[in-house]
C-alpha positions as CSV (number, residue, x, y, z in Angstrom):
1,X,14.2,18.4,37.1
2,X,14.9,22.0,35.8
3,X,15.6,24.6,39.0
4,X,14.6,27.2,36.5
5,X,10.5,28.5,37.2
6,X,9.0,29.5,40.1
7,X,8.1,25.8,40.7
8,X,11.3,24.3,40.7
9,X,12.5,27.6,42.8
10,X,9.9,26.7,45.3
11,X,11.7,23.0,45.6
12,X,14.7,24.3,45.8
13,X,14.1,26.7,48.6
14,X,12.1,23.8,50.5
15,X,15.5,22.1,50.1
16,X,17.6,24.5,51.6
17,X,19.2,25.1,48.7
18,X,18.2,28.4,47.8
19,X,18.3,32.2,49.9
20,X,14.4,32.5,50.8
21,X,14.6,36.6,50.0
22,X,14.5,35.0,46.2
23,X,10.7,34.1,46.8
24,X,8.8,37.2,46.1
25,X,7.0,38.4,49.7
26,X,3.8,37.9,50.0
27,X,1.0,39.8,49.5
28,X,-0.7,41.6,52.1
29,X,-3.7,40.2,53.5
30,X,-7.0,42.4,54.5
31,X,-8.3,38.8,56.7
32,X,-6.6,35.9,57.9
33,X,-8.6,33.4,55.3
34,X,-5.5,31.6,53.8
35,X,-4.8,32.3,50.0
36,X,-5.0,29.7,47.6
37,X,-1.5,29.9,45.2
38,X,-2.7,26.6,43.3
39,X,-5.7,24.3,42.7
40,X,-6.0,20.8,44.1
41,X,-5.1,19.3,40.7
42,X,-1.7,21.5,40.7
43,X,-1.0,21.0,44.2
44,X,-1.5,16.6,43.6
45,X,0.9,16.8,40.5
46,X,3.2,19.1,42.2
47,X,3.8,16.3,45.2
48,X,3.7,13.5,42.4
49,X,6.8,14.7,40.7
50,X,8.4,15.5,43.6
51,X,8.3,11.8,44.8
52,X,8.5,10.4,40.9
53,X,12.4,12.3,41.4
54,X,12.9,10.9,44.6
55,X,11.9,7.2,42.4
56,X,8.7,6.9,44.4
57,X,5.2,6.9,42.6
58,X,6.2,6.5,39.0
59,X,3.6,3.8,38.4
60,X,1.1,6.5,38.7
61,X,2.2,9.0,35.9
62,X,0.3,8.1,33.1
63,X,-2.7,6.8,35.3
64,X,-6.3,7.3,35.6
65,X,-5.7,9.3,38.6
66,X,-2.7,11.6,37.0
67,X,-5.1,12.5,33.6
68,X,-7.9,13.2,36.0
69,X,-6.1,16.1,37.3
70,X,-4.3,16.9,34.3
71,X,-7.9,17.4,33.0
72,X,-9.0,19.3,36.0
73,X,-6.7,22.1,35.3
74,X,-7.9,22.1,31.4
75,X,-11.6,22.5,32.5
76,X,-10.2,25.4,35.0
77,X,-9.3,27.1,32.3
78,X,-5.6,26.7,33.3
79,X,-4.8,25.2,29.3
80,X,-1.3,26.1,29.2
81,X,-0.5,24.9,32.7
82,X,-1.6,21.3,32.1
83,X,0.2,20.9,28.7
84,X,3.4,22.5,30.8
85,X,2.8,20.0,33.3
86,X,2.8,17.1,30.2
87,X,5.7,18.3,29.2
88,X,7.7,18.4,32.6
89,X,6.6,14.5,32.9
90,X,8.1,13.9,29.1
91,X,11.4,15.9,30.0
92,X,12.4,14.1,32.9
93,X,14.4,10.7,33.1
94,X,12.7,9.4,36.3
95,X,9.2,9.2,34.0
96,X,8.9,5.6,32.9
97,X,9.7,5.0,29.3
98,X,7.1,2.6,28.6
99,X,4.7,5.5,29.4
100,X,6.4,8.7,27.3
101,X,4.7,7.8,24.0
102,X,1.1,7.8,26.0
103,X,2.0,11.3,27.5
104,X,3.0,12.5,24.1
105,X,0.2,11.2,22.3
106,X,-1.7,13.0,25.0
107,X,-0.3,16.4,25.0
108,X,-1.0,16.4,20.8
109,X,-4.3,16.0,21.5
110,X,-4.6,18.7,24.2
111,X,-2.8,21.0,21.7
112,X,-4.8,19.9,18.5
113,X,-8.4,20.8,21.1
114,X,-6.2,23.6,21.9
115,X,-5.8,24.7,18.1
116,X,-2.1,25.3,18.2
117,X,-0.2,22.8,17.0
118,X,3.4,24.5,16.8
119,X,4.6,23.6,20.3
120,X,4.0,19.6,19.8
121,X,5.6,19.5,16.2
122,X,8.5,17.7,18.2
123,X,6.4,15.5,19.5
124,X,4.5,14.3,16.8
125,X,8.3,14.0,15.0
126,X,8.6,11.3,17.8
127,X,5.4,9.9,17.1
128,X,6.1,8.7,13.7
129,X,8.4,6.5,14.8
130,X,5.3,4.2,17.3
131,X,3.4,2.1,14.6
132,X,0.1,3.0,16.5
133,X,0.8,7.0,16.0
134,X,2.2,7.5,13.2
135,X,-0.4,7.8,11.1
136,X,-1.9,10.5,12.5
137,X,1.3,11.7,13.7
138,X,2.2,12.2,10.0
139,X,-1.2,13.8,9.2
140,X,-1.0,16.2,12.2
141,X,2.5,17.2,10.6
142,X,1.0,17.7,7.0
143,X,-1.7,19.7,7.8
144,X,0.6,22.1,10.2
145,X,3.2,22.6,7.1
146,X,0.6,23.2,5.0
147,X,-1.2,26.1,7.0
148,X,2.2,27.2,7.3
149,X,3.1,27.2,3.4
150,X,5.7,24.6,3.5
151,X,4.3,22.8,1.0
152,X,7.1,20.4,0.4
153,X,7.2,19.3,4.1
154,X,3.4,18.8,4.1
155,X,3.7,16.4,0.6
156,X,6.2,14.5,2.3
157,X,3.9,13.6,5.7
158,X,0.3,13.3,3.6
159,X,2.8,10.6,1.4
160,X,3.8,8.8,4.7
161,X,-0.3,8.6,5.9
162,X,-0.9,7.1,2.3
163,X,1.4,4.5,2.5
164,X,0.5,3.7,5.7
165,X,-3.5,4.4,5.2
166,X,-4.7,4.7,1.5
167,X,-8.2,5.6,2.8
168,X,-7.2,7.9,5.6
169,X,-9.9,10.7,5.9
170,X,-8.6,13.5,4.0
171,X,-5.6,12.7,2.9
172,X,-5.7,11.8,-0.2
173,X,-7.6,14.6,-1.2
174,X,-4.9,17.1,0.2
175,X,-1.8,15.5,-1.2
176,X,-3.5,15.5,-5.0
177,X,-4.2,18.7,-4.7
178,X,-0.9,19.9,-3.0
179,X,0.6,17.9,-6.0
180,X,-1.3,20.3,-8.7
181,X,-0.7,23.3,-6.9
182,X,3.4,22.6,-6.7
183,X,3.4,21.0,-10.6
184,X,2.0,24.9,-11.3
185,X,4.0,26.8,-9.0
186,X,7.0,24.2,-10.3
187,X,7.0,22.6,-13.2
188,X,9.9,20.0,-14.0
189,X,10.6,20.1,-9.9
190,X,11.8,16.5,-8.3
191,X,8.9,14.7,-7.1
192,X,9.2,13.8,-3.3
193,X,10.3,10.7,-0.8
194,X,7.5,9.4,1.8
195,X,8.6,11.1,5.2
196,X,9.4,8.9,7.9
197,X,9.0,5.9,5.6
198,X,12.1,4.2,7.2
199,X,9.9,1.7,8.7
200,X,7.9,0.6,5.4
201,X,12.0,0.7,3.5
202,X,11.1,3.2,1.5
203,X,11.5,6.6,3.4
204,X,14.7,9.2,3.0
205,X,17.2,7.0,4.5
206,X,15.8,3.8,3.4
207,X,16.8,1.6,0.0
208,X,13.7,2.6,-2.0
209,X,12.6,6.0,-2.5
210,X,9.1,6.2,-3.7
211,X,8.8,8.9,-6.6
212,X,5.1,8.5,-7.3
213,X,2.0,6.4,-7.4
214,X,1.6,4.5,-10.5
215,X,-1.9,2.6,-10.0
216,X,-4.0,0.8,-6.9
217,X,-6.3,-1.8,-6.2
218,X,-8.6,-3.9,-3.7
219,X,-5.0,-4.6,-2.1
220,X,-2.5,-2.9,-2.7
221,X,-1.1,0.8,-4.2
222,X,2.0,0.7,-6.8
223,X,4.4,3.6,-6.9
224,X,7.6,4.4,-9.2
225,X,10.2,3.9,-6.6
226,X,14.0,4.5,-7.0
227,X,16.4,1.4,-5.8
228,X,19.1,4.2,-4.2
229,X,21.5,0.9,-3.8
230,X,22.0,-0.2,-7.5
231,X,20.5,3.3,-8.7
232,X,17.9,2.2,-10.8
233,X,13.6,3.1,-11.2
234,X,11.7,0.0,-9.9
235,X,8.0,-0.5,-9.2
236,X,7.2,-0.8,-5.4
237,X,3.8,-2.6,-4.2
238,X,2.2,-1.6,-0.8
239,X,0.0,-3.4,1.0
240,X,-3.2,-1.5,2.6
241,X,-2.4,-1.2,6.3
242,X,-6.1,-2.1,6.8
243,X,-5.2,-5.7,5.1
244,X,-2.8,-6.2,7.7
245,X,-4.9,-6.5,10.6
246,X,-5.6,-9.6,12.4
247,X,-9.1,-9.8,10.4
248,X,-8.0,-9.5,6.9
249,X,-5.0,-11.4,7.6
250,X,-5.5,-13.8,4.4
251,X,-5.2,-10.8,2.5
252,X,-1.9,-10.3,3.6
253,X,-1.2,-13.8,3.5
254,X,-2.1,-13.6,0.0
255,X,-0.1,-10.7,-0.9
256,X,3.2,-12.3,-0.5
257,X,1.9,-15.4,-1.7
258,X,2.3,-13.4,-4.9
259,X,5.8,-13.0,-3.8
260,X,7.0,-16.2,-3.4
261,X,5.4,-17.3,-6.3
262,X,6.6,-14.8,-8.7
263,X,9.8,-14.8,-7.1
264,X,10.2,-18.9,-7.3
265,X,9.3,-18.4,-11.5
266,X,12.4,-17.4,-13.1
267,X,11.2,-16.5,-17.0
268,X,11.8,-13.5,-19.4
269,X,7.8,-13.4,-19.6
270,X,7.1,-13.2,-16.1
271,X,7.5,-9.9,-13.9
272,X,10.6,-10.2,-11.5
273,X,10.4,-10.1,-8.1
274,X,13.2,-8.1,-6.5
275,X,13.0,-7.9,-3.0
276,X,10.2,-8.4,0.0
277,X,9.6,-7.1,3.4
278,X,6.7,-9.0,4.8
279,X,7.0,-7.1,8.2
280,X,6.6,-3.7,6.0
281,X,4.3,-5.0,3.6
282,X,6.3,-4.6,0.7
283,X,7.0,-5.7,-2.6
284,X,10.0,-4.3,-5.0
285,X,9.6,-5.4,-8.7
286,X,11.3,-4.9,-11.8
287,X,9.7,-1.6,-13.5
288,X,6.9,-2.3,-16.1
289,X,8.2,1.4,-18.0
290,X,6.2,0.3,-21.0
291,X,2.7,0.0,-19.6
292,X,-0.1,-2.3,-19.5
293,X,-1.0,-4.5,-22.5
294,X,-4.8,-3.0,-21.5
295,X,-3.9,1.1,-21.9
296,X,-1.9,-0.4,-25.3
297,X,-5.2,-1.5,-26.4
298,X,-7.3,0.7,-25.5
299,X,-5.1,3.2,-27.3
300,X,-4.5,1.8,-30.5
301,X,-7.0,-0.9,-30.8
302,X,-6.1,-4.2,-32.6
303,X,-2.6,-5.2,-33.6
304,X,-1.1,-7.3,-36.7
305,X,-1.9,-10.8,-36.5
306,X,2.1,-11.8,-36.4
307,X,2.7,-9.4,-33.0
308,X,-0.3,-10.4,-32.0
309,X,0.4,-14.3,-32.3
310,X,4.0,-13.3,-30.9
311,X,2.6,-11.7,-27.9
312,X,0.4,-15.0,-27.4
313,X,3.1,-17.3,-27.6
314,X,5.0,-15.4,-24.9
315,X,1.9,-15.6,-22.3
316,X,1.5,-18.9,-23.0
317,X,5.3,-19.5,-22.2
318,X,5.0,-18.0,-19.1
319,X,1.7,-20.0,-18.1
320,X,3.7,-23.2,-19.0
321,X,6.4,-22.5,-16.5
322,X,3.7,-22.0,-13.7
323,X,1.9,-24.4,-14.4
324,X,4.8,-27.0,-13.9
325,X,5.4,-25.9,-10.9
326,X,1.7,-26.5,-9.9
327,X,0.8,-22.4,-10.0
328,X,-2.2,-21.1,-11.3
329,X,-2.5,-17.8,-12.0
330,X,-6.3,-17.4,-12.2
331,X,-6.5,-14.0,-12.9
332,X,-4.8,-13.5,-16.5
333,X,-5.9,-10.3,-18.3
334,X,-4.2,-7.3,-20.1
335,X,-3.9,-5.0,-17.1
336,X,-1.8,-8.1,-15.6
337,X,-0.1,-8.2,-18.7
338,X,3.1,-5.5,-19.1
339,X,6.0,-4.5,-21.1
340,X,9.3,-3.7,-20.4
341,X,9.9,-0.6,-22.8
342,X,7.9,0.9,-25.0
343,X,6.0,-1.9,-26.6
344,X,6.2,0.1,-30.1
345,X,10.1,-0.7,-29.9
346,X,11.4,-4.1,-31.6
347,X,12.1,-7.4,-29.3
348,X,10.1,-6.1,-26.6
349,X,8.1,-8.8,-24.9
350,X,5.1,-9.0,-23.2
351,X,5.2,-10.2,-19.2
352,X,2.7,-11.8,-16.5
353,X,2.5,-10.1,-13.6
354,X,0.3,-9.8,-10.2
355,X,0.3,-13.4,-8.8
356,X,-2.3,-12.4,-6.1
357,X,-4.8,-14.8,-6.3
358,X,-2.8,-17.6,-7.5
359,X,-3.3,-21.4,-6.7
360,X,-0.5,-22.3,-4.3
361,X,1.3,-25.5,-5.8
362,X,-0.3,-28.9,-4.6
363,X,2.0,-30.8,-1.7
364,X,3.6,-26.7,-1.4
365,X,4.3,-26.1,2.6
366,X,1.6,-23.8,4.2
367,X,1.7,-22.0,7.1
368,X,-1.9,-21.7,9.4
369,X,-2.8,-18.4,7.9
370,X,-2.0,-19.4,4.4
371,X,-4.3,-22.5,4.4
372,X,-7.1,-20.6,6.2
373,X,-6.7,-18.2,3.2
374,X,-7.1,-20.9,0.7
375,X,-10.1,-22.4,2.9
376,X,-11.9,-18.7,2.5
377,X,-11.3,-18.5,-1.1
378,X,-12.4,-22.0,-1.5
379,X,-16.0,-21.9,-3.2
380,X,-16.0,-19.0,-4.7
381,X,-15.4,-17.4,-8.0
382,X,-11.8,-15.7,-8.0
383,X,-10.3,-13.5,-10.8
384,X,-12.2,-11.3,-13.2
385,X,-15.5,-12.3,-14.9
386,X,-14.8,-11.5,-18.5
387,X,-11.7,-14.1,-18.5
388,X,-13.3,-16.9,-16.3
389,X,-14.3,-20.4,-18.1
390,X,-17.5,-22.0,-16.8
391,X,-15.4,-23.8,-14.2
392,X,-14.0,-20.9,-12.7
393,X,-17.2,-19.2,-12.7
394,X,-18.6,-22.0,-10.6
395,X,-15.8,-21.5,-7.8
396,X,-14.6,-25.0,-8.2
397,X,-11.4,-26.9,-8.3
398,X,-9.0,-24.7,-11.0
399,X,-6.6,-26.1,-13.1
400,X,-3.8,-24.6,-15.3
401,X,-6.9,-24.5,-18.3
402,X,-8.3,-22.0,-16.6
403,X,-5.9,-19.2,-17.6
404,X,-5.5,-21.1,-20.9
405,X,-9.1,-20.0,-21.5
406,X,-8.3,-16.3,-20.4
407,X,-5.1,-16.4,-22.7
408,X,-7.6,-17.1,-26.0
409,X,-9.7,-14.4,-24.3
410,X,-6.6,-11.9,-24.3
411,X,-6.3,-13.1,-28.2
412,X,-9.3,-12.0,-29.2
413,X,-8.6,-8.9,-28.1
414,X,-5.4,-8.1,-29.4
415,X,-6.9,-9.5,-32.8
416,X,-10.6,-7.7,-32.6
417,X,-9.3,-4.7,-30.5
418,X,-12.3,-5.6,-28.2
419,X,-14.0,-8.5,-25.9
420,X,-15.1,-11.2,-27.5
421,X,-18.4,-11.5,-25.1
422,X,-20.9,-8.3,-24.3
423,X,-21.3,-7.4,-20.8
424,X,-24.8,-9.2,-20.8
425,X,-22.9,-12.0,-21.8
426,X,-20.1,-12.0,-18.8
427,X,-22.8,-11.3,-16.5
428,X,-25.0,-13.7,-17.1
429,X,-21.5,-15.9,-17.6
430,X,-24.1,-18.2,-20.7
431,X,-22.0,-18.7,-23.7
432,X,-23.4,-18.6,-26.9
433,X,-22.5,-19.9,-30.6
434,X,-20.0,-18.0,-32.2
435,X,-18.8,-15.7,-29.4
436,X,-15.2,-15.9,-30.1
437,X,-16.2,-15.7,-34.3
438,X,-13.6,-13.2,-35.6
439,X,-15.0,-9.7,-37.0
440,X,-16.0,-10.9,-40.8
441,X,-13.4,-7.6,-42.2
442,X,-10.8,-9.1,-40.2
443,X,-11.5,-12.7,-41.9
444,X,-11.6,-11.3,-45.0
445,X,-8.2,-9.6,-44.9
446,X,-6.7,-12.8,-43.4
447,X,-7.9,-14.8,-46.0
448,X,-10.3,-18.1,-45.6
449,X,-7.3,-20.4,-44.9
450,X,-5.4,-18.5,-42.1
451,X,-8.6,-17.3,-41.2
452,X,-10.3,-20.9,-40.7
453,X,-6.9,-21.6,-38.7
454,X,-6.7,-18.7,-36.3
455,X,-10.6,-19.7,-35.6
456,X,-10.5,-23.1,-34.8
457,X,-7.5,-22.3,-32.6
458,X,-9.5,-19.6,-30.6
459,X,-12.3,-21.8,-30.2
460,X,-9.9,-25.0,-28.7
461,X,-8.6,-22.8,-26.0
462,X,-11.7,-21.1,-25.1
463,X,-13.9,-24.3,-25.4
464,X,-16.2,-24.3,-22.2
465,X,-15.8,-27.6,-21.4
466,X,-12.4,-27.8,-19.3
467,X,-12.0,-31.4,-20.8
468,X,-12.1,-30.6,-24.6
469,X,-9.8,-27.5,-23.7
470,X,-5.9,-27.7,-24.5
471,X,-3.3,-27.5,-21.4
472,X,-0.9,-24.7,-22.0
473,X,1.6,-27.0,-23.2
474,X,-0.1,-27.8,-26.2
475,X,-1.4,-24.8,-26.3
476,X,1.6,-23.7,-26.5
477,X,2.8,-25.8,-29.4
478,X,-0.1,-24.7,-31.2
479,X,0.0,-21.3,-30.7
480,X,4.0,-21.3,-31.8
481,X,3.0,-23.4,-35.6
482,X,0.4,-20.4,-36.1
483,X,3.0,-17.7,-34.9
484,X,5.6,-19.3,-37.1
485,X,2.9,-19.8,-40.3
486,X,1.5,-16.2,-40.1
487,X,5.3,-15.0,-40.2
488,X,5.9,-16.9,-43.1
489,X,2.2,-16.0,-44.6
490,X,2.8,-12.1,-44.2
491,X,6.5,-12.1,-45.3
């Protein structure tokens, strides 16, 4: 303990360390009524650090007893004396460690009611680094540098609370409009690194630097993040903190199901899996630069029937991989579906990505979370509506012709430039005659031969009886003849 103050004066003149004409005298009295120098709760946590440095009491910092007078002196009035009293507990050795993060914790919320923040920035600091604080440790942080103008400290602690929190009140907000305010004041500046990301692997002095958000969804958020190791731009997936508790577990289970499986299927068509961190729910993957085969669409519509066949041929490679090894993806579409480069550039292929609610291989080991998660999505309808076959619909047992239905599906739209079905239709999920029927101008400019041929193809993978449907090995097969004619065809 500090001999500096009038308190630790006081001790040492008790002590007989100290000449008592240092004490100022004291003040003449007009009765003999004795004066009051402190209040009870002052005078109880004067005597309990005195015996916490002599090693006697400690259990009881940090009690119920110890925040009852601590609180005592707040409703006094006496602010500033009970956060100096927090912070002679924090300062000194003989304070048990186990209890440091409550009293810190504590004296951020004394100074937040307070409305000064300044004096616990070094606290909070510590904070970051206790998985239950750091959230709103990092929050705190951002929204004291940003009443203080320091914008690029404040982007770097609303970051951290979105990586940790994607639905934290308020802070998504702030940090989009912290990021319009710098890309005016700056334009062309270096886009930041999550603060105190160490933990998640992706902070300052981590591997992975995360540049900026790239798209999110039920699970997860992507971000363009920099490998700092082999210096090269990768895509980096973060699991919701909210997913990770103990009742969403199978959603985390799930996540790095996706993992495993992606990382198990070695293929120039399927996204590769880089690197994994289960304990800081993450995923590094290589970088999809080129974009989704959805925005490609919904840009410039339908493509030639050759890249379009090409592209087809390359899902349906990547589907026969997984499915010999038993994985089904469930949940093919084009905004799983990415390129490398831009996909206007020759030899660039098409890849299958986003394993997440994939059928885990049959006879596959399973931990107890991972079959519960199975058992809870057992029953129902997973994937998305629009690319779902009757069976799938249903929520019963999948097979590998599941996402050979949602490959014809993905087809159709690269042929048509749109869904095959209305929304009517994929709500109600009723198929009618003729819902995969090519546009009559495109079957005209194919010509009734190729045309026929493409037609009959579409309508054997997206046949809605499972049985009469192709697996994607001979789906495959086809798909490559047709590929191979239209090139010829089109020369």
């Amino acid at each position: 303990m500090s001999d500096g103050g009038p308190v630790g004066r006081f001790w040492k003149w008790l002590r007989g360390g100290n000449d008592p004409a240092e004490l100022r005298p004291a003040p003449k009295r007009d009765s003999e009524e004795p004066i009051v120098l402190r209040s009870q709760d002052e005078t109880w946590l004067v005597k309990l650090m005195a015996q916490v440095l002599e090693g006697k009491r400690t259990g009881e910092v940090g009690g119920d007893e110890f925040w009852q007078h601590v609180r005592g002196l707040w409703r006094e009035g006496h602010e500033k004396l009970a956060v100096e009293w927090l912070e002679k507990f924090i300062e000194i050795d003989e304070s048990p460690e186990e209890i440091d993060t409550e009293l810190r914790a504590k004296l951020v919320e004394l100074l937040e009611e307070r409305g000064d923040l300044g004096p616990g920035v070094v606290h909070l600091q510590k904070l970051t680094a206790a998985p239950e604080h750091a959230t709103r440790a990092h929050f705190l942080l951002a929204e004291h540098y940003r009443r203080r103008g320091e914008e690029v400290a404040a982007l770097r602690h609303y970051e951290a609370v979105i990586a940790r929190d994607v639905d934290y009140p308020n802070a998504r907000i702030r940090l989009e409009r912290l990021r319009q305010k710098r890309g005016r004041a700056a334009p062309g500046s270096q886009a930041t690194t999550i603060a105190g990301g160490d933990a998640l692997g992706v902070g300052s002095g981590a591997r992975y630097h995360l540049v900026r958000e790239l798209g999110r969804g039920a699970t997860a958020v992507v971000y363009l993040g920099r490998d700092t190791e082999l210096e090269r731009d990768v895509a980096v997936k973060l699991l919701h903190p909210h997913l990770a508790a103990a009742d969403q577990r199978h959603a985390c289970t799930r996540f790095f199901n996706e993992a495993r499986l992606a990382a198990s299927l070695r293929h120039p068509n399927i996204v590769a899996i880089l690197d994994m961190g289960e304990e800081a729910r993450r995923l590094v993957m290589e970088l999809a630069a080129g974009g989704t085969l959805r925005a490609l669409l919904s840009e410039g519509g339908a493509m030639e029937l050759t890249t379009a066949l090409e592209r087809h041929v390359q899902l349906l490679s990547a589907l026969a991989v997984a499915h010999d090894r038993g994985i089904v993806h469930r949940d093919v579409k084009p905004g799983n579906l990415m390129f490398r480069r831009d996909p206007a550039e020759p030899g660039v292929e098409i890849m299958l990505g986003d394993f997440g609610v994939a059928n885990l291989p049959e006879g596959q080991a399973r931990t107890r979370d991972e079959t519960a998660a199975e058992a809870r999505v057992r029953g129902q309808a997973v994937g998305t509506l629009g690319y779902m076959p009757p069976e799938q619909r249903r929520g019963g047992e999948v097979t590998g012709k599941v996402d050979v239905y949602a490959a014809a599906v993905v087809l159709y739209e690269m042929l048509a430039g749109r869904h095959p079905l209305s929304r009517t239709a994929v709500l109600e999920g009723k198929r009618r005659p003729g819902d995969f029927a090519l546009p009559a101008e495109l079957a005209a400019k194919l010509g009734a031969e190729l045309a026929a041929t493409i037609q009959e193809h579409l309508d054997w993978l997206s046949h809605p009886d499972a049985d009469e449907r192709p697996d994607s090995d001979r789906g495959l097969e086809a798909a490559t003849g047709l590929w191979l004619a239209s090139a010829e065809a089109t020369a």
